[in-house]
Structure formats: structure tokens, C-alpha cells
N, C-alpha and C positions, 0 to 999 in steps of 0.2 A: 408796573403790572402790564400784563397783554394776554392777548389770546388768540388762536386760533383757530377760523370755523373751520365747521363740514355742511356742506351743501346738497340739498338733495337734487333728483331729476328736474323740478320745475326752480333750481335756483334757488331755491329757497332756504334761510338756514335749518339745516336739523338739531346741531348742536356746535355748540362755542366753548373751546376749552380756556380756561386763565391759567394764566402763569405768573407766579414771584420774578420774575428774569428782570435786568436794569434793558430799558431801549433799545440799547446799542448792542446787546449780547442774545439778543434772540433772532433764528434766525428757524428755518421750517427742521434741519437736520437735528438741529436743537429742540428744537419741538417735538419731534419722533420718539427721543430718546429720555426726555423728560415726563414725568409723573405732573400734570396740571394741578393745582391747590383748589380749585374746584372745574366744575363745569355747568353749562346750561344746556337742558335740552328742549325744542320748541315743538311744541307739539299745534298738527293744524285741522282746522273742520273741512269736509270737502270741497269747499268751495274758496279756500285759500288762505282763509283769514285766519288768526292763532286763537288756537281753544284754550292752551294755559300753558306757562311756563315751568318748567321744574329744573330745581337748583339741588345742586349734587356737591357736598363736600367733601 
């Protein structure tokens, strides 16, 4: 399994997608093109810190 994030302006994650892919067969083109088995998205207060996580399947 693996994943790939997205980051926002301050660097920070917004969301992390997984993938079913073996190690060695993931790569970002692969990622593009693939549907993730789930995702996370991080949601934050203004002051930086995470208000709560939400899991998407």
C-alpha cells in the first residue's frame, strides 16, 4: 500500500490519497491515472494545529 499527498500553501498536508499498488509499481503518472482505495483529508484550526481528520472510502 502507499499514498500520495497534496499539500497546501503553508506545507501542510490537505489530503493523502492510498493506493493498493506493490512498492515498486507506483510511481506519480501511476498515481494520476489511478482511482486511490481510500483517502484522508486533514482539516486544520487557524492557528496550525489539526481540528480533525476525515477518512473517505
Amino acid at each position: 500500500m502507499h499514498s500520495t499527498v497534496v499539500l497546501n500553501k503553508d506545507f501542510k498536508i490537505e489530503q493523502e490519497n492510498i493506493f493498493d499498488v506493490e512498492y515498486n509499481k507506483l510511481d506519480i503518472k501511476l498515481a494520476n491515472l489511478l482511482q486511490p482505495s481510500s483517502s484522508i483529508i486533514y482539516h486544520y484550526h487557524p492557528n496550525g494545529l489539526v481540528k480533525f481528520v476525515e477518512f473517505l472510502f
